[in-house]
C-alpha positions, 0 to 999 in steps of 0.5 A: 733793495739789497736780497739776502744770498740765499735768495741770490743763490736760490736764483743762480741755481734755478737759472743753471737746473733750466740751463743744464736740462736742455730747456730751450723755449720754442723759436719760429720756424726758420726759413731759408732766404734762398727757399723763394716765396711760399704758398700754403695750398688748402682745399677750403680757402677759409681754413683757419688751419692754412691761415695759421700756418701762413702766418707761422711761416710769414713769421719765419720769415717765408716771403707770401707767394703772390698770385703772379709767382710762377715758382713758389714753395708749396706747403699743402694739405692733402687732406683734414678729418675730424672724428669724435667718439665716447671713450667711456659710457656709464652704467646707464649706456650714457656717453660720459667721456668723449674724444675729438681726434684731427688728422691732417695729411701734409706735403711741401715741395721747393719751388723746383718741385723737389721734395722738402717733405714727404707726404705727412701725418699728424694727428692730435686728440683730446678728451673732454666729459660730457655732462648732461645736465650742461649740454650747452657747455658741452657745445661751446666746450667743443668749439673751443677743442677744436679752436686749440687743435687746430692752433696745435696742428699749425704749430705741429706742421710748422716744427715738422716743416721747420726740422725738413727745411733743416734737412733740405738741400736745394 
């Protein structure tokens, strides 16, 4: 099938505006071969956070530090809060909007105990409405906040790990 060259030219220049602006998608963390095996240390073993910065790591290419290394990188999390509060009320005093907000305090040290990463803050908030008649909603609403700021935390240390890494002289 033969596309008219307007259409053709309509393409070019689409590809060209997402080339000339600087759009680049996001790529992996790249870990350095010579940066040694990796551990993520986190105070609750089944935080869904270290686990999705390990996998985030194991995808750039970080070599999993088995429990026999004695000398692995080491990405920790000093501390995770949560908090939640009313952002706007109504005239009855009734929450009408809320704010979930994650903080996350991190490190990463090389394998020698040298500084990658100074310790960190990063944090993240989003608002949602909270509707009385769907309180039930309002509950699983949360869950699902939460599910995705954590997704967002991982991805958020991992670019900031990633530019460090970058940075770093071994």
């Amino acid at each position: 099938m033969k596309h008219p060259p307007f259409l053709r030219a309509l393409a070019c220049t689409c590809v060209l505006a997402v080339g000339a602006c600087g759009f680049q998608p996001r790529a992996e963390v790249a870990i350095p071969a010579n940066l040694g095996p990796v551990k993520v240390a986190v105070s609750d073993p089944y935080s869904p956070l270290g686990d999705a910065i390990a996998r985030g790591l194991t995808r750039g290419g970080a070599q999993p530090a088995a429990a026999t290394d004695t000398q692995v990188a080491t990405l920790r999390i000093v501390s995770e809060e949560w908090n939640e509060g009313p952002v706007s009320v109504d005239a009855f005093s009734h929450v009408r909007e809320d704010v979930v907000t994650y903080t996350v305090k991190f490190t990463m040290t090389s394998a020698t105990n040298a500084t990658i990463a100074p310790v960190q803050v990063a944090k993240l908030q989003r608002n949602y409405v909270y509707d009385d008649a769907h309180a039930l909603g309002t509950s699983q609403e949360q869950a699902t906040i939460h599910e995705e700021l954590q997704r967002d935390m991982a991805a958020t240390i991992l670019r900031r790990i990633g530019i460090a890494l970058r940075n770093f002289k071994a």
